[in-house]
C-alpha positions, 0 to 999 in steps of 0.5 A: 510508414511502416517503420513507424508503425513497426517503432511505435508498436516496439515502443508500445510492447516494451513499456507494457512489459515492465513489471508495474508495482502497486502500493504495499500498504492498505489503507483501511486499517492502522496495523499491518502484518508484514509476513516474510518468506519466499514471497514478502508481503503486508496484510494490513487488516488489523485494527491493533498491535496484540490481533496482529501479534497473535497472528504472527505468533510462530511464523516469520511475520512482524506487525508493523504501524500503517504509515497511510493510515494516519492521514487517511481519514482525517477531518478538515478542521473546523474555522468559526467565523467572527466568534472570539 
């Protein structure tokens, strides 16, 4: 019993240790600022290319299309039934 309790408490530690990611993009906005350095990471708070170039301008930074925000906020299409 307590070699189990010893494995599943092995099991447990290690699996916690692992490094979890999270999503890279945000959601909210269709452009993001992909700023590069010693630590890389999206900002995506801007709601067009040239705000986000002026943010960039004179860092190490790119603006980029938000991928997620395309399919974000789209609405169902609307069926109308028996009007040809």
């Amino acid at each position: 019993m307590r070699i189990l309790a010893l494995a599943i408490l092995a099991i447990g530690t290690i699996s916690a240790a692992a490094p979890a990611r999270a999503q890279t993009y945000g959601g909210g906005y269709p452009v993001c600022l992909h700023v590069y350095g010693p630590i890389t990471y999206y900002e995506c708070s801007y709601t067009s290319i040239p705000q986000c170039n002026a943010s960039a301008s004179g860092r190490a930074a790119q603006c980029v299309v938000n991928p997620y925000f395309a399919n974000a906020y789209q609405d169902r299409p609307v069926r109308r039934r028996g009007v040809y």
